[in-house]
Structures are given as structure tokens and as C-alpha cells.
C-alpha positions as CSV (number, residue, x, y, z in Angstrom):
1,X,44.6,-63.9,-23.4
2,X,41.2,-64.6,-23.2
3,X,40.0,-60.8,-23.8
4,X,41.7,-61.5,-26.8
5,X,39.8,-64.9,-27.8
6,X,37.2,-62.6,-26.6
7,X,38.1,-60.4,-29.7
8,X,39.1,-62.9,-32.1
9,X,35.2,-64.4,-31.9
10,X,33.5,-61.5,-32.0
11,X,35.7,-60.8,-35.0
12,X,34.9,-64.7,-36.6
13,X,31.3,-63.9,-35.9
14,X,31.0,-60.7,-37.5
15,X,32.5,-61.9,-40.4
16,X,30.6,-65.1,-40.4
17,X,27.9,-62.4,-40.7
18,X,29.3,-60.6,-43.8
19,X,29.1,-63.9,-45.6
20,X,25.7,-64.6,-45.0
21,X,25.0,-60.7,-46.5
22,X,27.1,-61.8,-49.0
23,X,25.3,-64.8,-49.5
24,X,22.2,-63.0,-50.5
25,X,24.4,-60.4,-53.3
26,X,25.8,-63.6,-55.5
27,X,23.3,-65.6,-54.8
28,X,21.2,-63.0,-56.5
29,X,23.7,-62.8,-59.1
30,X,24.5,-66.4,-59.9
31,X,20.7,-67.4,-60.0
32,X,20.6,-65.6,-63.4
33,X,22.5,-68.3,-65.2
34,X,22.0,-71.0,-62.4
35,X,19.0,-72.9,-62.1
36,X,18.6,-72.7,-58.0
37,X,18.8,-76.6,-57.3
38,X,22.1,-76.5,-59.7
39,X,23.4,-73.6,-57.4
40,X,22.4,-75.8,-53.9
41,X,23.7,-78.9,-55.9
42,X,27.0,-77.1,-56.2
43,X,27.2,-75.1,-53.0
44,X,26.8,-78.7,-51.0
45,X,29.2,-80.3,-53.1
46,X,31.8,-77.7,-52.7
47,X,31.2,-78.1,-48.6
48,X,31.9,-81.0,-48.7
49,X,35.3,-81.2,-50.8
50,X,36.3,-78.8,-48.0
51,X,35.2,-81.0,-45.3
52,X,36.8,-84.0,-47.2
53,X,40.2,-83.5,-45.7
54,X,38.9,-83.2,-41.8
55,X,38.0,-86.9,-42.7
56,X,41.2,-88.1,-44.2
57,X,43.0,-86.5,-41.2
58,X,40.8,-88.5,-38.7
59,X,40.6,-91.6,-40.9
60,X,37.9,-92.3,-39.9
61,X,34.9,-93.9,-41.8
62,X,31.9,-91.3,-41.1
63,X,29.4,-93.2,-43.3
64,X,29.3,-95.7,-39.7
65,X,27.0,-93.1,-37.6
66,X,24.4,-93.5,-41.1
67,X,23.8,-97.1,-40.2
68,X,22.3,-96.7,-37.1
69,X,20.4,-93.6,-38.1
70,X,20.1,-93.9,-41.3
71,X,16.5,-91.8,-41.9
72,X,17.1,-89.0,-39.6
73,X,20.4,-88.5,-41.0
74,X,18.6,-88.7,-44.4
75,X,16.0,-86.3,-43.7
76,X,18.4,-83.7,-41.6
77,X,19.9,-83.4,-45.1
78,X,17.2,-83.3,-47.4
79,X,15.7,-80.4,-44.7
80,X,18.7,-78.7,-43.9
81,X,21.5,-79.0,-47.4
82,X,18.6,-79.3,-50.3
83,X,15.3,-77.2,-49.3
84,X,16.7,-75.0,-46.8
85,X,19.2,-73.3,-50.0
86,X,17.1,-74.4,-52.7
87,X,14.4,-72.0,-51.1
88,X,16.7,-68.9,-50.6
89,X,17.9,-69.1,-53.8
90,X,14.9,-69.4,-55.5
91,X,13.9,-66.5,-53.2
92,X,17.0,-65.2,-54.5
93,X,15.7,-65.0,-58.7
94,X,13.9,-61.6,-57.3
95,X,15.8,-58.1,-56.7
96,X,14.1,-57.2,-53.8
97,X,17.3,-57.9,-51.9
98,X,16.0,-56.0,-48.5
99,X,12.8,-57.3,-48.4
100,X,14.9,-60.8,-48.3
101,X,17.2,-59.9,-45.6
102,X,14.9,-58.3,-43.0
103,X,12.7,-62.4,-43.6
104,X,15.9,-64.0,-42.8
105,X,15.8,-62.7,-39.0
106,X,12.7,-64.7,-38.7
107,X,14.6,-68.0,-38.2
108,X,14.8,-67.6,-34.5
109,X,11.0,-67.5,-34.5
110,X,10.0,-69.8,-36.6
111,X,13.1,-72.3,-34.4
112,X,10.8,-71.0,-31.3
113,X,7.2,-71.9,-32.6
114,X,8.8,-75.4,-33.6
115,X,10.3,-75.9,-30.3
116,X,7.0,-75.3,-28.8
117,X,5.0,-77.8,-31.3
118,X,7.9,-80.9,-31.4
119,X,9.6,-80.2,-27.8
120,X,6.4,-79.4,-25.6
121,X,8.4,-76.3,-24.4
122,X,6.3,-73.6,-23.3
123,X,5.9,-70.5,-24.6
124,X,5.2,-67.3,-22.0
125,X,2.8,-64.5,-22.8
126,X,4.9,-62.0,-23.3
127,X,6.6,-64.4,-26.1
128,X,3.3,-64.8,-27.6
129,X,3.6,-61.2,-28.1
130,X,6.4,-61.1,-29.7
131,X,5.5,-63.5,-32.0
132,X,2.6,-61.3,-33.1
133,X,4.6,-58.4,-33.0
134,X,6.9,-60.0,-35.3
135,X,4.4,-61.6,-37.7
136,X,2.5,-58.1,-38.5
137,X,5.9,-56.9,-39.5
138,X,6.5,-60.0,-41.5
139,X,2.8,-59.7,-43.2
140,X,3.9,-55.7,-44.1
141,X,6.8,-57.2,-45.9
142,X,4.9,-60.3,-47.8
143,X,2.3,-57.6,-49.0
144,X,4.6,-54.8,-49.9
145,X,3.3,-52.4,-47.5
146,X,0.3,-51.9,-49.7
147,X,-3.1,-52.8,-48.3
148,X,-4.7,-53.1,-51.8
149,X,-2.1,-56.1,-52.4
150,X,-3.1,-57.2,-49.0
151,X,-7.3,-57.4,-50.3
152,X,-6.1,-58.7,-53.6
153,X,-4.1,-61.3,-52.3
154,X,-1.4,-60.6,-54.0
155,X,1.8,-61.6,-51.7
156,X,5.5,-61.3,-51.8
157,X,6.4,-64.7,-53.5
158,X,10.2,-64.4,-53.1
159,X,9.7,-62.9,-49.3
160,X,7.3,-66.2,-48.6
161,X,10.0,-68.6,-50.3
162,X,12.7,-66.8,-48.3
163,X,10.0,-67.6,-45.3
164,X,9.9,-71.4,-45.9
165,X,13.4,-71.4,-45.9
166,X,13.8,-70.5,-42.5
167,X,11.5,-72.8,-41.2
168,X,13.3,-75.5,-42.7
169,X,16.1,-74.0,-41.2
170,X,14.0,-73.6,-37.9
171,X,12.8,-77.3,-38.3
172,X,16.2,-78.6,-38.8
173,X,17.7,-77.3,-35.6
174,X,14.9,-78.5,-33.5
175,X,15.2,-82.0,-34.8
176,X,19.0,-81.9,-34.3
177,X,18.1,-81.3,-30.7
178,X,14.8,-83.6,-30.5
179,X,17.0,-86.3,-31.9
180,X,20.4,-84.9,-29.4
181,X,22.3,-85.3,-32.9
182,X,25.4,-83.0,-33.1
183,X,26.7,-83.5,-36.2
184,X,30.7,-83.0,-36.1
185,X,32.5,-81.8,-39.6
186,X,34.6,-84.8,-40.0
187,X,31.5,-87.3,-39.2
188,X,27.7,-86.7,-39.6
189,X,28.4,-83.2,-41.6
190,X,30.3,-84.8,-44.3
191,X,27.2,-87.8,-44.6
192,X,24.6,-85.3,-44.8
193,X,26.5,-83.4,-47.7
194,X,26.7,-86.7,-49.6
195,X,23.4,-87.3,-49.3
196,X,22.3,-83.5,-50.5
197,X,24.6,-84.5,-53.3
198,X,22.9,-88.0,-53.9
199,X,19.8,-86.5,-53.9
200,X,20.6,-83.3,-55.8
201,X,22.6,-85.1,-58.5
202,X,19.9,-87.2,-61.0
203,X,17.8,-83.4,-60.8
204,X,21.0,-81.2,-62.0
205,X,22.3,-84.0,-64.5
206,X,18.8,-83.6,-66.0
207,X,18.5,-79.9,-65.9
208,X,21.7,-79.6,-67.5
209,X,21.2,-82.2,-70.2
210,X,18.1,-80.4,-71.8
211,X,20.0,-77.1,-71.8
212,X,21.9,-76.1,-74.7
213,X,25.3,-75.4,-73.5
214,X,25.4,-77.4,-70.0
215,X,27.8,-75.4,-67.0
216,X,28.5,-72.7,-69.4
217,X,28.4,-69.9,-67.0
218,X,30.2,-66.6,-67.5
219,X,33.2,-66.3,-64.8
220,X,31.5,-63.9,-63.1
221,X,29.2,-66.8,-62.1
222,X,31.6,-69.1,-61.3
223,X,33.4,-66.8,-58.5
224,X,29.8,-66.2,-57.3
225,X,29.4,-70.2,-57.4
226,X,32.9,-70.6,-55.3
227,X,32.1,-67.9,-52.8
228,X,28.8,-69.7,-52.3
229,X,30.3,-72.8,-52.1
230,X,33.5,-72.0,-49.8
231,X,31.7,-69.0,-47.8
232,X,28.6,-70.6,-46.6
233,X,29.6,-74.2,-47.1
234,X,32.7,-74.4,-45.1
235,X,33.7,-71.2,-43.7
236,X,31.0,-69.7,-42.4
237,X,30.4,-72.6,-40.8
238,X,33.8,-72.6,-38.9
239,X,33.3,-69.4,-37.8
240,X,29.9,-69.3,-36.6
241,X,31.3,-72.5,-34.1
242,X,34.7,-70.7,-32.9
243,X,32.5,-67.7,-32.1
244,X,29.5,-69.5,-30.3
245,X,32.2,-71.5,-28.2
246,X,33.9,-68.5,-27.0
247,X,31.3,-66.4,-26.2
248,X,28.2,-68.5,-25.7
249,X,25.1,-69.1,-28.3
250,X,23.1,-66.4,-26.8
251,X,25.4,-63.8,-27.5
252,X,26.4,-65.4,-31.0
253,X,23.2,-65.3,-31.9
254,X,21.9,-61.4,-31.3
255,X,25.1,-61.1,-34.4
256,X,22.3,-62.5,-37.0
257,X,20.5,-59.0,-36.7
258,X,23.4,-57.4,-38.2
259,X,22.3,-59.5,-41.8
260,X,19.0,-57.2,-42.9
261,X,21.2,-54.6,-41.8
262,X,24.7,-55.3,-43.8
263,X,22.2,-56.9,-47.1
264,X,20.3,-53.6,-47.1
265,X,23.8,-51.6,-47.2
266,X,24.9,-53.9,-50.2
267,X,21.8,-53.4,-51.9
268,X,21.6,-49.3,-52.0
269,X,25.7,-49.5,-52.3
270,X,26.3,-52.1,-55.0
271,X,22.9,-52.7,-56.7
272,X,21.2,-49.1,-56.6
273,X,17.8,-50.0,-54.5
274,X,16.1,-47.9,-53.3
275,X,14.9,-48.2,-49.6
276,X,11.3,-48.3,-48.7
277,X,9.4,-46.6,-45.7
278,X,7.6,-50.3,-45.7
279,X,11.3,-51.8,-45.5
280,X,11.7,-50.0,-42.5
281,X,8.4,-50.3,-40.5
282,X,8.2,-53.9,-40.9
283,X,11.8,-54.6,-40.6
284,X,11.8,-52.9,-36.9
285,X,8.8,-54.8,-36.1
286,X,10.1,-58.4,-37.1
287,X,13.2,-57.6,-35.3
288,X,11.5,-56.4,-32.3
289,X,9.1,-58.6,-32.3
290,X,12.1,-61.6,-32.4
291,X,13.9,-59.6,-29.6
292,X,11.0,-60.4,-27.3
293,X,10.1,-64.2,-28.2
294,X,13.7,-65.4,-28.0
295,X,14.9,-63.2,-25.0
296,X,12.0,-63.6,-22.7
297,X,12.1,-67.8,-22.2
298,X,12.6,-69.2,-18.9
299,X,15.0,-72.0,-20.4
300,X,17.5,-72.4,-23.5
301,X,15.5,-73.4,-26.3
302,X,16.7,-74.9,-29.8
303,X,17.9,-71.4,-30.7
304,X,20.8,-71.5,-28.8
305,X,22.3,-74.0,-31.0
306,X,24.1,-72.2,-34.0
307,X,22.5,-72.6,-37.4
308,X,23.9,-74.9,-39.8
């Protein structure tokens, strides 16, 4: 029985996995007809229809846990539901697909470094070094491998949005622990949806009102819109939990490497890229380098909480 729960999350986790890859193909496709706050606007509002009925079954009233907390909760949300997805997908309005994947393993780091600044944890040399090491990999990437881009100054744009993405990300799993806030589905999740969608809602009402033909998307949009919504919104979320419950955060973790690895597959498979020698140097070296800061700590750090 429990080599088979065994099984079962290493099965939820790797597909977990394949919806974060797949994250990065419709994003890319959606964000031709969606503006990218319209697309986070409707990925958070999707989430939480889904998470809706986990309320109704508890009937319970989860706006209670926002009185006490009211700004945390608020700025959880506007950190982790609106800039975190707002930033990939704007990331997303570029084809360099592989370049995008290989800056998402940076989230661990970036979770790391923040750990260090807002919970005093201590990093260790060796972690320092992997920091580095991940960093020159990161700066191959955000200059295109070319060190007359590099003199210019001429970065990456999408790889440096995809960047500031993950530290929100990074940022938002640090203050869930700074704070000891564990957000449950049925309670604080649902409230920090509603708030993205508060918050969200007066910018894609006016958006749409100066455009000509407002939600007029072809269908291939829409099904990109719902895979979004259902995938990363309330799925992948499921998933990533069953899986680090059974087999322990650490472990779950090490599964977001296989993301630059399955978005570079569905880039050269479904959208004909071509991969770089760049792509591959500074893909080894972020990864490496994130190997090294996360694995060699003395105690947990904020990275062994799942990513939201």
C-alpha cells in the first residue's frame, strides 16, 4: 500500500510538472489575443470557481481569517495571484520559450537569498557558491550568450520579467513562513483569489472597454485560457500537495528541474525552435548552481514549502 502511494505521488508530481511546461506553451499562445493582466485576471478567477465548492462543503465563512490579517493576506495576494502570473506571462509575449524555462529553476534561489535577508538564516560558503555559480548561468541567459549584448547592455527583457516573477514567487513563500500562514484551499486560498480578482477587476474592465471587440478571442484562446485557469489554478495545485505530503518537500521539490527540461521538448516538438549552445551552457550552470545552494543548508529553509 504505501509503495503504491509511493507511486501515485511521484506520478501527481510529475504531472503537476507537465502543467507547469504546459503553462509556458498556452501561455505563449493565449498572450497573442490576451492582454497579460486579462489572462492572470482570468486564470485567478477560474481558481477560484474551482475552489468555490471546497467552501460550500465546509460551510464555512473563509473571509473570517481576513479580519485579523487583513494586510498580509492582502499583500500575499497581490505578490503571489497578480505580479507573480502577470510577470510570466508578460514574459510569456516573447518566443524564446527555453530561455524562459531554464529562469524558472531560479525560484529556489531567489526563495534562498530571501530566506537569508527576512529570516536571518544563514547561508554557508559552499551555498554562496552556488549562488554564483547559478547567477553566471542566469547572466548567459539574460544576454543571449553574446558578450557584445553583454557591453551594450542589451539584456533579455522577457528572461529578466520571467526573473521577477520568481522572486515574487520566492518572496511569497518566505512571507508565508515569516508570517507561519498556511493558507488551506477552503479558507485563506479562496480570500487571496478574491482579492487578485478585486484587484485585477477595475484594470481588465478598462482594458477591455477601449478595445474594439471586448473577450473576443478565437477558441483556440479560450481552451488555452481554461487550461490556464483549471491546470495551474486548481490542479496543479492539488497535486503538487498530495505529492509533497507523501514523499516529503525535499524530494517534491528536485521534480521542478524536469520544467526547462519538458518546456525545451515542447518548444523544438510543437513550436520548431531551435536549441542554442548558450541554452545549454547556462541552463547546466543555473541548475547546478541551484543544486548546490538548496542542497547544502544545515536546516529546512522556506523552500521546503511547495510553491503556490
Amino acid at each position: 500500500m504505501k509503495m503504491n502511494k509511493t507511486a501515485l505521488a511521484y506520478g501527481a508530481l510529475l504531472l503537476a510538472m507537465l502543467i507547469s511546461a504546459g503553462n509556458f506553451l498556452f501561455g505563449n499562445l493565449a498572450v497573442n489575443e490576451v492582454h497579460p493582466v486579462v489572462l492572470t485576471f482570468w486564470r485567478c478567477l477560474i481558481a477560484a470557481i474551482f475552489v468555490l465548492p471546497l467552501v460550500l462543503r465546509r460551510r464555512s465563512n473563509p473571509f473570517q481569517h481576513f479580519k485579523g490579517s487583513w494586510l498580509r493576506i492582502s499583500v500575499l495576494s497581490c505578490i503571489g495571484v497578480v505580479a507573480t502570473p502577470w510577470f510570466v506571462y508578460s514574459a510569456l509575449q516573447s518566443n524564446d520559450l527555453i530561455d524562459l524555462g531554464a529562469g524558472y529553476t531560479s525560484v529556489p534561489l531567489l526563495t534562498i537569498l530571501f530566506s537569508a535577508l527576512l529570516l536571518n538564516e544563514r547561508l554557508r560558503s559552499v551555498q554562496y557558491l552556488g549562488v554564483a555559480i547559478a547567477l553566471s548561468g542566469a547572466m548567459i541567459f539574460a544576454f543571449r550568450g553574446d558578450l557584445e549584448n553583454l557591453t551594450n547592455f542589451d539584456p533579455h527583457l522577457a528572461f529578466l520579467l520571467m526573473i521577477a516573477s520568481n522572486a515574487c514567487r520566492g518572496l511569497y513563500l518566505v512571507l508565508l513562513k515569516k508570517w507561519h500562514m498556511h493558507p488551506k484551499p477552503e479558507e485563506g486560498l479562496f480570500v487571496i483569489f478574491a482579492i487578485g480578482i478585486i484587484v485585477l477587476l477595475p484594470v481588465v474592465v478598462f482594458h477591455e472597454a477601449g478595445t474594439p471587440e471586448p473577450l473576443d478571442y478565437s477558441w483556440q484562446v479560450w481552451g488555452s485560457i481554461l487550461f490556464i485557469g483549471i491546470g495551474m489554478g486548481a490542479i496543479y495545485l492539488h497535486l503538487l500537495n498530495f505529492g509533497t505530503n507523501e514523499v516529503g518537500a525535499s524530494t517534491a521539490s528536485l521534480f521542478s528541474y524536469l520544467v526547462p527540461i519538458l518546456v525545451a521538448v515542447e518548444s523544438v516538438a510543437f513550436k520548431g525552435i531551435d536549441l542554442q549552445i548558450y541554452q545549454v551552457v547556462g541552463g547546466m550552470l543555473i541548475i547546478g548552481g541551484v543544486l548546490i545552494a538548496t542542497r547544502m543548508h544545515l536546516r529546512p529553509t522556506a523552500t521546503d514549502h511547495p510553491p503556490h
